[in-house]
C-alpha positions in Angstrom: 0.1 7.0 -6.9 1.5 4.3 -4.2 3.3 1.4 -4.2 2.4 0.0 -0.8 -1.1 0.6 0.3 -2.6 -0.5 3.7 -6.4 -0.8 4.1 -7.5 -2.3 7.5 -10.9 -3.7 7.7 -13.5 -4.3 10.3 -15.2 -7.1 9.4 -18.1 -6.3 10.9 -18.3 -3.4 8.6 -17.3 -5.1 5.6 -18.9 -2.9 3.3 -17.2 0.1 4.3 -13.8 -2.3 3.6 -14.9 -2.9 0.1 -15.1 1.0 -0.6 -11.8 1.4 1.4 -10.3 -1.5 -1.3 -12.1 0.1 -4.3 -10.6 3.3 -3.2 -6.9 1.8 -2.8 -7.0 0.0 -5.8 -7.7 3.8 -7.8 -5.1 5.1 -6.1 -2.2 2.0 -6.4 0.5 2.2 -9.2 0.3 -0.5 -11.8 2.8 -2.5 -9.9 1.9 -2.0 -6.3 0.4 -4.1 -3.9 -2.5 -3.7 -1.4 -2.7 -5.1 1.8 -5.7 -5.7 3.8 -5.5 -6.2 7.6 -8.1 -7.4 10.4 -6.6 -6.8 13.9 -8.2 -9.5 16.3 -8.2 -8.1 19.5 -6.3 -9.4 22.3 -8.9 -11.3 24.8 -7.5 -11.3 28.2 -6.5 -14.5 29.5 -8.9 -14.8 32.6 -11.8 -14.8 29.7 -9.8 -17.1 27.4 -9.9 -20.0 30.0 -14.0 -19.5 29.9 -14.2 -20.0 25.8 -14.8 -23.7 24.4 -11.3 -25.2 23.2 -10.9 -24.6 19.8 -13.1 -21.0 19.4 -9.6 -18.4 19.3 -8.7 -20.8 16.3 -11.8 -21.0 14.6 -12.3 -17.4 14.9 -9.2 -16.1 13.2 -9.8 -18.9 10.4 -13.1 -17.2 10.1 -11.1 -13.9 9.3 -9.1 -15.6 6.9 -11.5 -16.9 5.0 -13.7 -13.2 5.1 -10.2 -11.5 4.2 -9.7 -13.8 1.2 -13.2 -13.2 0.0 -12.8 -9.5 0.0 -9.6 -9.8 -1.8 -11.8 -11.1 -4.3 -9.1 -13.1 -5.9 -6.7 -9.8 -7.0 -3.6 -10.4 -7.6 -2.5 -7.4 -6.1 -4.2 -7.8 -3.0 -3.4 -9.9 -0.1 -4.8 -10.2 3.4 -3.3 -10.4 6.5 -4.9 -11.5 9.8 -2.9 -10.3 12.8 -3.6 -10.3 16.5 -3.2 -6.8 19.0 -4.9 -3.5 19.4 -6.0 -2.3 16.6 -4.9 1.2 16.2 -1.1 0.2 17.5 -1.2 -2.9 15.6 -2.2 -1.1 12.6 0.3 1.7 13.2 3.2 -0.6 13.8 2.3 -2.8 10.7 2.7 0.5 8.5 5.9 1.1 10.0 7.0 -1.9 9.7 6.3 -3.1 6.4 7.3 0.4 4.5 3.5 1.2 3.6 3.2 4.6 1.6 -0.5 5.6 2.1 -3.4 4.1 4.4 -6.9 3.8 3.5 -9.1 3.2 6.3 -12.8 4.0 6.9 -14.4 5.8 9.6 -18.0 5.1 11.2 -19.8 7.8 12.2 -18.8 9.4 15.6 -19.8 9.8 19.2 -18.9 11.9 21.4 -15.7 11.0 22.7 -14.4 10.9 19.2 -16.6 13.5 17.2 -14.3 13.7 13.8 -13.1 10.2 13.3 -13.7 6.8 14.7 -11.1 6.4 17.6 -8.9 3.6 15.3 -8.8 6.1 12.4 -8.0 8.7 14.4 -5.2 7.1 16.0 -3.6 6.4 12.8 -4.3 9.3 11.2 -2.5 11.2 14.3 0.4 8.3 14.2 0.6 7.3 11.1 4.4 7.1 9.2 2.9 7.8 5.9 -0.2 9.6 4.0 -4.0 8.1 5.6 -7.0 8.6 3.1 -9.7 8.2 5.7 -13.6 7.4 4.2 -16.8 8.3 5.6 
């Protein structure tokens, strides 16, 4: 069991983030904590001059708010919203924080990443800790 679980979401997929929390919360001691994480993606600043004022903001609180919802309230789970690339930002958050074990979902493949989605295989090549990767 672990004390300090990491699932990072897409919220695009967000069903595949409530199987990656169902499967966290089997595998969390009675007294640990999960963590769920959205990485927003950097936009470069030549594009961010283009958006409406406002939209960078209202985006992120839109991942808040879809974070806390998947939470669904559990007191042993809170979300994070952070800004990078995902798979170093989700890698460096691991490290950082003293996370045990990773749960993160895959989508199914193409070819230039034929096993694992290209964020779970990053962090299940990087990773400082034990990744339970879901198909």
């Amino acid at each position: 069991m672990y004390k300090n679980i990491l699932v990072p979401v897409a919220l695009d997929h967000a069903e595949k983030g409530r199987s990656a929390l169902a499967v966290a919360q089997q595998l969390l001691d009675r007294d640990g904590q999960i963590t769920l994480l959205h990485v927003m993606e950097e936009i470069p600043g030549f594009a961010v001059s283009h958006l409406p004022e406002g939209t960078l903001r209202r985006n992120e609180d839109a991942a808040i708010n879809a974070i806390r919802e998947l939470a669904g309230g559990a007191g042993n789970v809170e979300g994070k919203v952070v800004w990078g690339h995902s798979g170093r930002t989700i890698l460096d958050y691991a490290e950082d924080h003293k996370v045990d074990c990773i749960v993160i979902a895959s989508h199914k493949p193409g070819l230039e990443d034929y096993f694992l989605g290209s964020t779970a295989a990053r962090v299940v090549r990087h990773a400082p800790c034990c990744v339970h990767v879901l198909r």
